[in-house]
PyMOL Python script that loads the backbone (N, CA, C, O; Angstrom):
from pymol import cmd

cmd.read_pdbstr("""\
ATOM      1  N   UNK A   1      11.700 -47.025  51.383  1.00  0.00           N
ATOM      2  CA  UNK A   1      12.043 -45.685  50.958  1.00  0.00           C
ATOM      3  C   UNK A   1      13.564 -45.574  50.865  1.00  0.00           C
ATOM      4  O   UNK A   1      14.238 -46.493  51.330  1.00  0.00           O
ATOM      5  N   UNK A   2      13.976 -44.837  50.469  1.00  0.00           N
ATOM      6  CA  UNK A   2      15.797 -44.649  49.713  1.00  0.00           C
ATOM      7  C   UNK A   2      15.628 -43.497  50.466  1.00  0.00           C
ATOM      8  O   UNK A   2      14.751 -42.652  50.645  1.00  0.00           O
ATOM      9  N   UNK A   3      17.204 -43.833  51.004  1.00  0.00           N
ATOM     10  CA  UNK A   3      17.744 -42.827  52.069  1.00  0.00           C
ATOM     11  C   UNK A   3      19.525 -42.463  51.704  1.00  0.00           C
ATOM     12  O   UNK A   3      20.464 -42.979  52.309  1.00  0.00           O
ATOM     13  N   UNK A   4      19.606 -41.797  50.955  1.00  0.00           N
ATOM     14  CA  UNK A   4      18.717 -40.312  50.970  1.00  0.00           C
ATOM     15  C   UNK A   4      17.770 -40.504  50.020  1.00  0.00           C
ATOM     16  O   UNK A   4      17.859 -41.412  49.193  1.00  0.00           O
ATOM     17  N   UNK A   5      16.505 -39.419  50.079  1.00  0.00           N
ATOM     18  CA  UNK A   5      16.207 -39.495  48.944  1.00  0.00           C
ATOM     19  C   UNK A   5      16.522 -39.127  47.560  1.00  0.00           C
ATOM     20  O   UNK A   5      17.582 -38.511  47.453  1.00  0.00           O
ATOM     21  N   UNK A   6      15.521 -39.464  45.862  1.00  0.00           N
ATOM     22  CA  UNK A   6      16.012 -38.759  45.277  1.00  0.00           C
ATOM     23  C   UNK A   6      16.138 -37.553  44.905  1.00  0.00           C
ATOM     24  O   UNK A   6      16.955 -37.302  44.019  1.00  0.00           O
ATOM     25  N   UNK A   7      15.409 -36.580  45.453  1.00  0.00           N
ATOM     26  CA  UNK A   7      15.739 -35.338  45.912  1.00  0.00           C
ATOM     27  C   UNK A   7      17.037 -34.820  46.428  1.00  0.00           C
ATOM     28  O   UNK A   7      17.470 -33.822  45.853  1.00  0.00           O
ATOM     29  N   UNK A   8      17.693 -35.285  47.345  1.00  0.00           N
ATOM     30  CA  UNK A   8      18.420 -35.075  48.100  1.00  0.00           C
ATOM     31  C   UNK A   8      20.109 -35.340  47.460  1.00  0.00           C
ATOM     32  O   UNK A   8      21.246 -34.899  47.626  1.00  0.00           O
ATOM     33  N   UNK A   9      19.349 -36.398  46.615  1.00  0.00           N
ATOM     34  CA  UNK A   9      20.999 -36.695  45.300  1.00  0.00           C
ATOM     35  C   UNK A   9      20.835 -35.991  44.086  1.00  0.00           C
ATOM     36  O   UNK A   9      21.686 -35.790  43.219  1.00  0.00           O
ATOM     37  N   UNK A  10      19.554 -35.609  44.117  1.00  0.00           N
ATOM     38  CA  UNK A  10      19.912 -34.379  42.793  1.00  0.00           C
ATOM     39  C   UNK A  10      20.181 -33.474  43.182  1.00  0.00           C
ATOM     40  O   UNK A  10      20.678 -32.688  42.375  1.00  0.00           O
ATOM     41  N   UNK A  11      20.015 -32.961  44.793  1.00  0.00           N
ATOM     42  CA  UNK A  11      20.791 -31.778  44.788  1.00  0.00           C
ATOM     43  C   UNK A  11      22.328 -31.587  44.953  1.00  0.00           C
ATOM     44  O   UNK A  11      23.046 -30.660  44.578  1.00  0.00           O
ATOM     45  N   UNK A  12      22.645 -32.824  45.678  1.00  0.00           N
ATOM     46  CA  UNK A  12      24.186 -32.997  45.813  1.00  0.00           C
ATOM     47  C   UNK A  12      24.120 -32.561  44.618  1.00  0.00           C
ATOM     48  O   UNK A  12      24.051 -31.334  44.552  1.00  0.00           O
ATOM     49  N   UNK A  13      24.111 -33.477  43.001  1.00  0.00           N
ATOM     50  CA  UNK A  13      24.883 -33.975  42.158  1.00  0.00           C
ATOM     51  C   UNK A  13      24.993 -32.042  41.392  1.00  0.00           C
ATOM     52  O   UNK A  13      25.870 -31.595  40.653  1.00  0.00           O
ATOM     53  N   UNK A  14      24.171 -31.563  41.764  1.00  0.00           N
ATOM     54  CA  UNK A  14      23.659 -29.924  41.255  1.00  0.00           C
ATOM     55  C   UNK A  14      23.755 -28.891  42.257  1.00  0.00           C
ATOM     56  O   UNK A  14      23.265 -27.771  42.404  1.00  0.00           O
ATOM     57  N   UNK A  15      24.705 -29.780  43.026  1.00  0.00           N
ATOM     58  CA  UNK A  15      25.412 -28.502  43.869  1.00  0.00           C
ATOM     59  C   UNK A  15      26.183 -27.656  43.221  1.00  0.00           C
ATOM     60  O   UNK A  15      26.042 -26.508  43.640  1.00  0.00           O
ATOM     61  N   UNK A  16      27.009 -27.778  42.290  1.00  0.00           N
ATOM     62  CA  UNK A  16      27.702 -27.097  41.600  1.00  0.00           C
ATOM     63  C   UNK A  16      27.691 -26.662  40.213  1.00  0.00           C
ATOM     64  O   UNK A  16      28.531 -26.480  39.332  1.00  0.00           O
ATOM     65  N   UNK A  17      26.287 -26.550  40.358  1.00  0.00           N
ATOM     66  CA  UNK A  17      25.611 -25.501  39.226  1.00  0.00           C
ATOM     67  C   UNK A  17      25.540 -23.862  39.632  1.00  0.00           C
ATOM     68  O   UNK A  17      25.307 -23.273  40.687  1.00  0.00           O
ATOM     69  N   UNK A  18      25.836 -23.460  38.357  1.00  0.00           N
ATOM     70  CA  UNK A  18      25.916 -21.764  38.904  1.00  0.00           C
ATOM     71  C   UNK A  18      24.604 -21.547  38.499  1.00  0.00           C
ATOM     72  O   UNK A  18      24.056 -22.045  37.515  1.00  0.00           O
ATOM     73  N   UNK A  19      24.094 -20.721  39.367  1.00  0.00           N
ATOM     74  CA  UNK A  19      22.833 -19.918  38.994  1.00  0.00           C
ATOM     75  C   UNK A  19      22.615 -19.967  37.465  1.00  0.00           C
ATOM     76  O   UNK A  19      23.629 -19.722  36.811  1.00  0.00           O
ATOM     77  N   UNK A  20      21.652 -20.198  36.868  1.00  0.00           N
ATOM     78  CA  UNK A  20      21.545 -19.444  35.092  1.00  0.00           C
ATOM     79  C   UNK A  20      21.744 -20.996  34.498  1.00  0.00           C
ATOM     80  O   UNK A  20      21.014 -21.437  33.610  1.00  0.00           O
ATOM     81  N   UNK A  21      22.797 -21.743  35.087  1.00  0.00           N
ATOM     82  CA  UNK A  21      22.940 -22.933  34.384  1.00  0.00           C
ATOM     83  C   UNK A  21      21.825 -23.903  34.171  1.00  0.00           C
ATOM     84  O   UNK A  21      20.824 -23.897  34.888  1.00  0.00           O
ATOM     85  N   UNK A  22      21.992 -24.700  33.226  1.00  0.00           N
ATOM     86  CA  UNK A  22      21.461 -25.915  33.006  1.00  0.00           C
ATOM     87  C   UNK A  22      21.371 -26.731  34.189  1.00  0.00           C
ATOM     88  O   UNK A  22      22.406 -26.359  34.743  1.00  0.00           O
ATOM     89  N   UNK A  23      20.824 -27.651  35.032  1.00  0.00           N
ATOM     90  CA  UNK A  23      21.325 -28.484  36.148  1.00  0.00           C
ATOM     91  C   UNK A  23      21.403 -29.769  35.155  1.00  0.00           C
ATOM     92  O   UNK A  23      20.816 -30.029  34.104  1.00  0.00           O
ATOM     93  N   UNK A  24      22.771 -30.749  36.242  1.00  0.00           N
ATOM     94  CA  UNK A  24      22.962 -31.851  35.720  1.00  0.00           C
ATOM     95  C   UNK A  24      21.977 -32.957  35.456  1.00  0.00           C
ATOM     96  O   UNK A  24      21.868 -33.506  34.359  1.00  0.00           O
ATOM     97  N   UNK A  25      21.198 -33.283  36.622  1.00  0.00           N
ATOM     98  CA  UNK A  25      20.429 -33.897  36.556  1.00  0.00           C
ATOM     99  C   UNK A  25      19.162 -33.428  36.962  1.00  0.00           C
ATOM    100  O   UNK A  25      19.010 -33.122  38.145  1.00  0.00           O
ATOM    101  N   UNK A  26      17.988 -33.300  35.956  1.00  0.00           N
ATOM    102  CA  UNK A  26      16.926 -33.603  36.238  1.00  0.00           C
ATOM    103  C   UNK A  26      15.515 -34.302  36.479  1.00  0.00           C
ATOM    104  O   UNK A  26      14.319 -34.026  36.560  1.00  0.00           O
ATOM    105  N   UNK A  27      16.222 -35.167  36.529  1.00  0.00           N
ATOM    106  CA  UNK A  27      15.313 -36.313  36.843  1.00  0.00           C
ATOM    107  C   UNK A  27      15.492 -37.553  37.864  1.00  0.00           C
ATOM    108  O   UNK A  27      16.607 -37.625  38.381  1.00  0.00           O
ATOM    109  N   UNK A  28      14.357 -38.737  38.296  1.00  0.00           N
ATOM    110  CA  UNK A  28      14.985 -39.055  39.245  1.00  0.00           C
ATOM    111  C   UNK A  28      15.670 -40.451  38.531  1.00  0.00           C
ATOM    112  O   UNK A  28      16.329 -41.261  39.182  1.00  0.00           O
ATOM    113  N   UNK A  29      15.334 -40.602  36.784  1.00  0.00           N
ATOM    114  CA  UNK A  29      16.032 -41.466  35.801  1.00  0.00           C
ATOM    115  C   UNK A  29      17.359 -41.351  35.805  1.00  0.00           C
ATOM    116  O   UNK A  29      18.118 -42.310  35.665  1.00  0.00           O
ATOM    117  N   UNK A  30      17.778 -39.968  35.993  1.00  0.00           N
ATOM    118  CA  UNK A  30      19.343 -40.207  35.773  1.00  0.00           C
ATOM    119  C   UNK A  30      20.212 -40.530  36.741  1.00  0.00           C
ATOM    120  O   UNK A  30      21.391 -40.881  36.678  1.00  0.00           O
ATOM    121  N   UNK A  31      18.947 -40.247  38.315  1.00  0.00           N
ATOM    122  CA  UNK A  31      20.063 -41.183  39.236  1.00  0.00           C
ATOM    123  C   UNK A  31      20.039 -42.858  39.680  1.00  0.00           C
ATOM    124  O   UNK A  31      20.780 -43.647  40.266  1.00  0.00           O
ATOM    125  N   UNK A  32      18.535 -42.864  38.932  1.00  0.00           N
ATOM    126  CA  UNK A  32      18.938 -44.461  38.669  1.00  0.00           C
ATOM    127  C   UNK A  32      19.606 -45.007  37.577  1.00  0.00           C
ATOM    128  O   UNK A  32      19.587 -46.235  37.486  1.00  0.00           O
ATOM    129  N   UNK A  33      20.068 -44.500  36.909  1.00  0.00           N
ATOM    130  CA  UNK A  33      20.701 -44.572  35.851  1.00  0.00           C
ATOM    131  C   UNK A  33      22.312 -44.965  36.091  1.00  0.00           C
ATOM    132  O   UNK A  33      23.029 -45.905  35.747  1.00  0.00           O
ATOM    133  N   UNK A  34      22.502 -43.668  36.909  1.00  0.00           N
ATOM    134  CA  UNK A  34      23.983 -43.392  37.604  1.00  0.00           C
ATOM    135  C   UNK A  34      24.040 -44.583  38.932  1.00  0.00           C
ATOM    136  O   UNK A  34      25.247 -44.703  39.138  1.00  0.00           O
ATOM    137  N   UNK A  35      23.596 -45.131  39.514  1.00  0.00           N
ATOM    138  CA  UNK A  35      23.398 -45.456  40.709  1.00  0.00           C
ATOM    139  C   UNK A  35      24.163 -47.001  40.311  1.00  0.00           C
ATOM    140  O   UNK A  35      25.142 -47.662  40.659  1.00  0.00           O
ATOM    141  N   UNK A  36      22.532 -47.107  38.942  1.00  0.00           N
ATOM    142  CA  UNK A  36      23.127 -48.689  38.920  1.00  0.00           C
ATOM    143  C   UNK A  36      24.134 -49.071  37.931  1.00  0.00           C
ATOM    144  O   UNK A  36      24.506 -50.240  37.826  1.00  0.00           O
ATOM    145  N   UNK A  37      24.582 -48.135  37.212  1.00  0.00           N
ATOM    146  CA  UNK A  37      25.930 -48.716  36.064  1.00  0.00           C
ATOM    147  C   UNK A  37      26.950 -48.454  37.198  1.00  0.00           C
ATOM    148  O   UNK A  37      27.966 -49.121  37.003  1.00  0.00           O
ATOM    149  N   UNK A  38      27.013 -47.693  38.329  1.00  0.00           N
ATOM    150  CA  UNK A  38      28.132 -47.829  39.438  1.00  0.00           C
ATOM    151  C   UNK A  38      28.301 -49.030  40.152  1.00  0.00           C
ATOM    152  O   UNK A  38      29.397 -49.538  40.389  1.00  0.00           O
ATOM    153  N   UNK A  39      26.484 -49.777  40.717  1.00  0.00           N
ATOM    154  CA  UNK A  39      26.962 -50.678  40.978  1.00  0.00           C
ATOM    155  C   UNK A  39      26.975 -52.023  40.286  1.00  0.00           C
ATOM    156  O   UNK A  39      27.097 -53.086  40.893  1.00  0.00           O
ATOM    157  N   UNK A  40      26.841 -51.908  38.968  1.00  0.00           N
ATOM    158  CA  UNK A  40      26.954 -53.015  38.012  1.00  0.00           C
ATOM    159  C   UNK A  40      28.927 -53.545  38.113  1.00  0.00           C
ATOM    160  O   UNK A  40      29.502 -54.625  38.246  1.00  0.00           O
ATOM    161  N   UNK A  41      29.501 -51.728  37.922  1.00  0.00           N
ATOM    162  CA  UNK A  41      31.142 -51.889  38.246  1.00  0.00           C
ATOM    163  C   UNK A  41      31.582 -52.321  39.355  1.00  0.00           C
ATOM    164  O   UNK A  41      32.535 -53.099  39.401  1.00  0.00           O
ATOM    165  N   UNK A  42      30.946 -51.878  40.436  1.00  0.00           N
ATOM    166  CA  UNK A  42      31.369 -52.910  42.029  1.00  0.00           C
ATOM    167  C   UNK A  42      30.844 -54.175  41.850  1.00  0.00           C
ATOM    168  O   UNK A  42      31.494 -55.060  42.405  1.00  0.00           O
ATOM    169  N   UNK A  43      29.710 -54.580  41.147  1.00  0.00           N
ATOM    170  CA  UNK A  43      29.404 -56.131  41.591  1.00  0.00           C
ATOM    171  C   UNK A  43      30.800 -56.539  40.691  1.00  0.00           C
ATOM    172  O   UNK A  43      31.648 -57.325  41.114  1.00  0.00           O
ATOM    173  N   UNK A  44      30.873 -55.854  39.372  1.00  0.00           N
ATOM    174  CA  UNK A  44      32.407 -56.841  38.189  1.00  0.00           C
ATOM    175  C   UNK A  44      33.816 -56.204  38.737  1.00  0.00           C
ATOM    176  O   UNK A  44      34.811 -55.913  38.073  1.00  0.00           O
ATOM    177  N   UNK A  45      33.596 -56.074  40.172  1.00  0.00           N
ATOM    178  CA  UNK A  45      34.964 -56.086  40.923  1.00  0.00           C
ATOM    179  C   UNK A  45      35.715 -54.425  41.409  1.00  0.00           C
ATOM    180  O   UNK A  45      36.737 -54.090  42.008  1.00  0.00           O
ATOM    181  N   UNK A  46      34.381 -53.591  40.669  1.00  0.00           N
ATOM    182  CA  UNK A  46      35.533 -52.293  41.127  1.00  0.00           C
ATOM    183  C   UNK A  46      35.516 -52.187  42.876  1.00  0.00           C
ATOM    184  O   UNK A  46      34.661 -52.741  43.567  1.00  0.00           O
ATOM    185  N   UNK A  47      36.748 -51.283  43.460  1.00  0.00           N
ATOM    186  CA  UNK A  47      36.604 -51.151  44.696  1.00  0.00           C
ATOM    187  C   UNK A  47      35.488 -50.097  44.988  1.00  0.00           C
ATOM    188  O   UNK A  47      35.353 -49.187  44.170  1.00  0.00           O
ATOM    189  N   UNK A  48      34.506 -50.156  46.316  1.00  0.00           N
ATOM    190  CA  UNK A  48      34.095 -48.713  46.769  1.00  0.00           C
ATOM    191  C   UNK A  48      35.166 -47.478  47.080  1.00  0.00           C
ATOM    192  O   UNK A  48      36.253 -47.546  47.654  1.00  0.00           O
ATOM    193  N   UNK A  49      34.668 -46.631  46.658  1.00  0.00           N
ATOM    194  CA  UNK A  49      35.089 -45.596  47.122  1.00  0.00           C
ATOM    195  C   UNK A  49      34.654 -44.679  48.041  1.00  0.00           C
ATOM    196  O   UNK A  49      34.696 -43.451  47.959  1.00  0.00           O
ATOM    197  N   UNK A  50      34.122 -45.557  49.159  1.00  0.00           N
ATOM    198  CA  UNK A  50      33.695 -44.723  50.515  1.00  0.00           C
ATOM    199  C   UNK A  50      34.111 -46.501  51.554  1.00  0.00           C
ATOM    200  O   UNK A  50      34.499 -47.644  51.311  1.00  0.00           O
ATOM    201  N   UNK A  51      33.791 -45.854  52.446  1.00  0.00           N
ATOM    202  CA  UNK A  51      34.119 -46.306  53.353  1.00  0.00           C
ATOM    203  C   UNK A  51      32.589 -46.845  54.008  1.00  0.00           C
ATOM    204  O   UNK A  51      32.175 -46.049  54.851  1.00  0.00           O
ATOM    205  N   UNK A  52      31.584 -48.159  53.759  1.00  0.00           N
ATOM    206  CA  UNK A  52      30.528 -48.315  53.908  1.00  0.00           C
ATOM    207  C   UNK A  52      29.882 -49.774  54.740  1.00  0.00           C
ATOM    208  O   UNK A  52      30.058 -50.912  54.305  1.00  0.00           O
ATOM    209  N   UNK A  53      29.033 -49.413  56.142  1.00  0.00           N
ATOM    210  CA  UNK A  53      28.575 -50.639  56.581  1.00  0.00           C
ATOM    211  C   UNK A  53      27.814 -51.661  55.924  1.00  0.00           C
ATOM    212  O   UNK A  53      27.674 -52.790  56.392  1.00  0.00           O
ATOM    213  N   UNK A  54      27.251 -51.213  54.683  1.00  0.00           N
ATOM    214  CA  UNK A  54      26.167 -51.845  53.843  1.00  0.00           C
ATOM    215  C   UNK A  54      27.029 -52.909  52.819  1.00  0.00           C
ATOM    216  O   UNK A  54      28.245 -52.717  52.809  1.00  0.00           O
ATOM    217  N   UNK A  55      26.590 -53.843  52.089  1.00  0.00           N
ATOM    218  CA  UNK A  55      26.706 -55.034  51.717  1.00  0.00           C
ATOM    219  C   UNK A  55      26.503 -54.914  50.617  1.00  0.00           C
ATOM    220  O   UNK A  55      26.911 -55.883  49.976  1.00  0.00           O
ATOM    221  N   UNK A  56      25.931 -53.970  49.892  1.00  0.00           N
ATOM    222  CA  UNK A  56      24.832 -54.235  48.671  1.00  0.00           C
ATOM    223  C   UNK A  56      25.660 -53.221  47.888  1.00  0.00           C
ATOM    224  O   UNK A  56      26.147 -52.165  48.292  1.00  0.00           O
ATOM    225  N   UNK A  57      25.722 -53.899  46.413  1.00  0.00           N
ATOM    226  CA  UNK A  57      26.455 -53.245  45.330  1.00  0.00           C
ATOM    227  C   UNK A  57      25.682 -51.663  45.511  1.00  0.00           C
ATOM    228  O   UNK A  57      26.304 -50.695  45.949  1.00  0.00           O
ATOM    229  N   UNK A  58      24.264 -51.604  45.102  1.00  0.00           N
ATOM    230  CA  UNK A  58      23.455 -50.051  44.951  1.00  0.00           C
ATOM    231  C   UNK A  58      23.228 -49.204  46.104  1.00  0.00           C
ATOM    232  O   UNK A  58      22.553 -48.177  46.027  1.00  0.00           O
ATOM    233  N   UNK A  59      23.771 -49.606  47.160  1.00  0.00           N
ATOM    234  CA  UNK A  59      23.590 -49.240  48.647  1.00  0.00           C
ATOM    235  C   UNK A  59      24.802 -48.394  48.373  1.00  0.00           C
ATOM    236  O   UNK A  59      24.671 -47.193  48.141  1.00  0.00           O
ATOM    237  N   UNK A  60      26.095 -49.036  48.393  1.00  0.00           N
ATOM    238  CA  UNK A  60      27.342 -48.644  48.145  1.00  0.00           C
ATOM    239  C   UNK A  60      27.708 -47.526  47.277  1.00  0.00           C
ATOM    240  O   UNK A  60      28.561 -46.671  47.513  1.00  0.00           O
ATOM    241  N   UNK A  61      26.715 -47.668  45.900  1.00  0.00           N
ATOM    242  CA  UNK A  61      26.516 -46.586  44.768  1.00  0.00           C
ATOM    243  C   UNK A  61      25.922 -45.548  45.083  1.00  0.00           C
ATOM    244  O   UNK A  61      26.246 -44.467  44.591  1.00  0.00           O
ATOM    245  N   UNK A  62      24.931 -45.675  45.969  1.00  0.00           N
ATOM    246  CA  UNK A  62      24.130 -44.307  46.590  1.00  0.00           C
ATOM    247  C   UNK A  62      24.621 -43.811  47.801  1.00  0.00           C
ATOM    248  O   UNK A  62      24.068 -42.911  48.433  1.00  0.00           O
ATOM    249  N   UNK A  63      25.594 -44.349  48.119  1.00  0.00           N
ATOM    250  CA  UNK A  63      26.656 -43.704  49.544  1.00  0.00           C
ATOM    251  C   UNK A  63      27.392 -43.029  48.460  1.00  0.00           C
ATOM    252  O   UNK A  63      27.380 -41.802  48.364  1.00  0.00           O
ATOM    253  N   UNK A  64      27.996 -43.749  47.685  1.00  0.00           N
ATOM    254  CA  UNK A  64      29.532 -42.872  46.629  1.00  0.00           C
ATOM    255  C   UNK A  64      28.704 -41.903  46.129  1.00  0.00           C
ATOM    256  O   UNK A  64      29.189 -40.805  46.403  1.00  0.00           O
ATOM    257  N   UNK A  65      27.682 -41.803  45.523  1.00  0.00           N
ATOM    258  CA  UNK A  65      27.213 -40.553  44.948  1.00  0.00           C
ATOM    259  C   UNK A  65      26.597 -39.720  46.357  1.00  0.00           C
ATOM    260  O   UNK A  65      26.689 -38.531  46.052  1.00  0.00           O
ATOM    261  N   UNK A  66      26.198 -39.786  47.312  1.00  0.00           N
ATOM    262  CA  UNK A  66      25.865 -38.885  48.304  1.00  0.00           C
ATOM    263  C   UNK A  66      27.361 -38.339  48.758  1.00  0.00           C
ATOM    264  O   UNK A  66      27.351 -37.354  49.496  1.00  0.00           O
ATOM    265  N   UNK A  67      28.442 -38.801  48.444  1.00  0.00           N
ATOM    266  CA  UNK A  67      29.600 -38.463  49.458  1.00  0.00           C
ATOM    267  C   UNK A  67      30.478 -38.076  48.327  1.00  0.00           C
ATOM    268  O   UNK A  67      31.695 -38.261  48.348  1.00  0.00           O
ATOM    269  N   UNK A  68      29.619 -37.352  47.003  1.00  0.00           N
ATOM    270  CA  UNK A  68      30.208 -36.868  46.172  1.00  0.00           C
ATOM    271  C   UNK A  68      31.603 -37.674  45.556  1.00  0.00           C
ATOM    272  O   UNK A  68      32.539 -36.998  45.127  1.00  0.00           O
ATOM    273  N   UNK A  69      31.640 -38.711  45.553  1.00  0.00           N
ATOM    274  CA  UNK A  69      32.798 -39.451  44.802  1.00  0.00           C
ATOM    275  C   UNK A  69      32.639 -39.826  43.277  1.00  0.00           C
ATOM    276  O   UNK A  69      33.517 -40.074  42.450  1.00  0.00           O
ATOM    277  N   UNK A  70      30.944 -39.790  43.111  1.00  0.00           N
ATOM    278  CA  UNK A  70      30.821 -40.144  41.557  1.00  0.00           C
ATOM    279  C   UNK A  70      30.607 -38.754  40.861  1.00  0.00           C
ATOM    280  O   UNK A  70      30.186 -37.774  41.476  1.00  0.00           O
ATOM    281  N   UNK A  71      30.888 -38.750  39.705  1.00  0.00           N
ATOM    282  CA  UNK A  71      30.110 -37.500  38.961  1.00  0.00           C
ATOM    283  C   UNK A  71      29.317 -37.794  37.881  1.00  0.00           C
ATOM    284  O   UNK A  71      29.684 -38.638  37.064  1.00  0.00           O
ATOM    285  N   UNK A  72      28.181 -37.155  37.762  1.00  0.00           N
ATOM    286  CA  UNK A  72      26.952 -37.904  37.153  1.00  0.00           C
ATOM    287  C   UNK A  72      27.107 -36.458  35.637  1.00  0.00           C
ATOM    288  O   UNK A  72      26.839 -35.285  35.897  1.00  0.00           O
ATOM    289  N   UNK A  73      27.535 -36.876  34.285  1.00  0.00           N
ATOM    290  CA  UNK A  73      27.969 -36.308  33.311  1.00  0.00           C
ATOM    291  C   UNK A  73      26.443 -35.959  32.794  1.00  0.00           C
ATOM    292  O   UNK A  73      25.514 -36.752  32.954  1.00  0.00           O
ATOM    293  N   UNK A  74      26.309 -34.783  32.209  1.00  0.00           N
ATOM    294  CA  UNK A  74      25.246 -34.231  31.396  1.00  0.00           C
ATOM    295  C   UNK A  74      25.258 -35.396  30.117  1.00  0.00           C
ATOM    296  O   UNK A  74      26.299 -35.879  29.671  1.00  0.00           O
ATOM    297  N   UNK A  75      24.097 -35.682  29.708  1.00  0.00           N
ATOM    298  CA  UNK A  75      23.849 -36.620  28.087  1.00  0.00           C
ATOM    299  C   UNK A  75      24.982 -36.200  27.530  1.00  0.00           C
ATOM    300  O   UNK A  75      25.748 -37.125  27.264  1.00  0.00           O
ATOM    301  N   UNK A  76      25.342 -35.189  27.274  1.00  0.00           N
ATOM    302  CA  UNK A  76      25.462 -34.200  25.432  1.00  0.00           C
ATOM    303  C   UNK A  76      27.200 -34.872  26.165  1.00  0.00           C
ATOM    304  O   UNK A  76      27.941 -35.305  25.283  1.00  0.00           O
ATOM    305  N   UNK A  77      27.765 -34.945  27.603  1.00  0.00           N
ATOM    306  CA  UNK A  77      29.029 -34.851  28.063  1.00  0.00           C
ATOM    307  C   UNK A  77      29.429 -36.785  28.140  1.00  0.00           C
ATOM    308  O   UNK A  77      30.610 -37.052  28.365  1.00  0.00           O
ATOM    309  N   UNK A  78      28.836 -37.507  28.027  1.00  0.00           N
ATOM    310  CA  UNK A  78      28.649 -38.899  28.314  1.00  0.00           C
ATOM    311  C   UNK A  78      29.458 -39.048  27.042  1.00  0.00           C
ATOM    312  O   UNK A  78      29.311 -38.215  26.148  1.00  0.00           O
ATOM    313  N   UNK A  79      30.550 -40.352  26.867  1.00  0.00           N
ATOM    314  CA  UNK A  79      31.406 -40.802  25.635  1.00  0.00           C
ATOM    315  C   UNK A  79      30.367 -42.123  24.983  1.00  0.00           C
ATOM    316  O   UNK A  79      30.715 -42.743  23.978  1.00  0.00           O
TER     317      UNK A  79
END
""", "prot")
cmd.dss("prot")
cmd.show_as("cartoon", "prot")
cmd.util.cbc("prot")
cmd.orient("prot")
C-alpha cells in the first residue's frame, strides 16, 4: 500500500483550490503521472528536494509531492 495514500496527495496537491474551482487533480492517473516523470528526473541526476531516509527515485517523488515541493499543472497549463 502507498503511504500516503492517493487520496491523501490529491488533497495536498488541491489544497489550494478555492471553493467553485476546478480541482487540479482528479484522478489517481495524474499522480502517477506526476510521481514518476519526477522520479524519472532524480534517477537522470536531479537533486531531491526534501530531505529523505528512502533510497528509491518514486519514494523520494511521493515525499516531494506530499511536502508540497512539486506542483502538479492542470492539462490545458502543461507546455
Amino acid at each position: 500500500m502507498l503511504h500516503p495514500s492517493y487520496s491523501d496527495l490529491m488533497n495536498v496537491v488541491n489544497a489550494e483550490v478555492e471553493p467553485g474551482e476546478q480541482a487540479v487533480v482528479n484522478s489517481r492517473y495524474s499522480i502517477v503521472m506526476a510521481t514518476s516523470k519526477r522520479a524519472r528526473e532524480i534517477i537522470d541526476g536531479d537533486e531531491p528536494m526534501v530531505a529523505c531516509d528512502c533510497n528509491k527515485a518514486l519514494s523520494i517523488a511521493v515525499a516531494e509531492l506530499e511536502g508540497k515541493k512539486l506542483k502538479v499543472l492542470a492539462e490545458e497549463e502543461e507546455e
